[in-house]
N, C-alpha and C positions, 0 to 999 in steps of 0.2 A: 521540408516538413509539409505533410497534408495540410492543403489550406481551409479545408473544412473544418478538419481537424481543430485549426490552430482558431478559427473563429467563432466552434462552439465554445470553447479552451476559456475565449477574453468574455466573451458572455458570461462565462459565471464566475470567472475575477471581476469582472464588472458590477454583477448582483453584489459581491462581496464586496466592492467598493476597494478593489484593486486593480492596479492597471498590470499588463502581463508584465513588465518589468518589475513589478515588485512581487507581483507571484514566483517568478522565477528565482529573484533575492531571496524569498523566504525559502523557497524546494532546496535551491544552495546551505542555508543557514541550518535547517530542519537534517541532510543529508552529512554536511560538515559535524553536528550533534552526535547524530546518531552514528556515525563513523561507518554509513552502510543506506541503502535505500531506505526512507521513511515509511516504508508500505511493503507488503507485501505482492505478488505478483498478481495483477487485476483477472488472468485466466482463472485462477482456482476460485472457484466457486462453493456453491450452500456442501455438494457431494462430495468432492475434494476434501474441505474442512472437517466433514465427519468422518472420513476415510482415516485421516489423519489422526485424528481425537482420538478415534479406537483403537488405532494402533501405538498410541503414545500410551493409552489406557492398558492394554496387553503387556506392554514393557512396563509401567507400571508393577503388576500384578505378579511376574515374572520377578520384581526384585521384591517384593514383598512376601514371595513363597520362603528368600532364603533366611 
C-alpha cells in the first residue's frame, strides 16, 4: 500500500476518532451489508453523474411513451 496513502487514510480515522483497524472493521461490516462496495467508484465525478441522470432520464421517457 502507498504509504502516503495509508497516512492521509489514519488522519482522518483519527479526526473520526477511529483507529485504521476499526475503520477497516467497519468498510468489512458496511461491504458484508451491502453485499457489494459501499460507494460508488471515486473516478466518476460532478460530469459523469450528470451524464448518467440524462441518460437514466431518456430511458425513463422512452418507457413512458409506451
Amino acid at each position: 500500500m502507498d504509504e502516503q496513502l495509508r497516512k492521509e487514510a489514519a488522519a482522518i480515522f483519527a479526526r473520526m476518532g477511529l483507529s485504521e483497524e476499526e475503520a477497516v472493521a467497519l468498510f468489512y461490516k458496511r461491504t458484508v451489508e451491502a453485499g457489494k462496495m459501499p460507494f460508488g467508484p471515486a473516478s466518476e465525478g460532478p460530469a459523469k453523474a450528470r451524464q448518467k441522470k440524462k441518460r437514466m432520464n431518456e430511458r425513463f421517457a422512452e418507457w413512458d411513451a409506451f
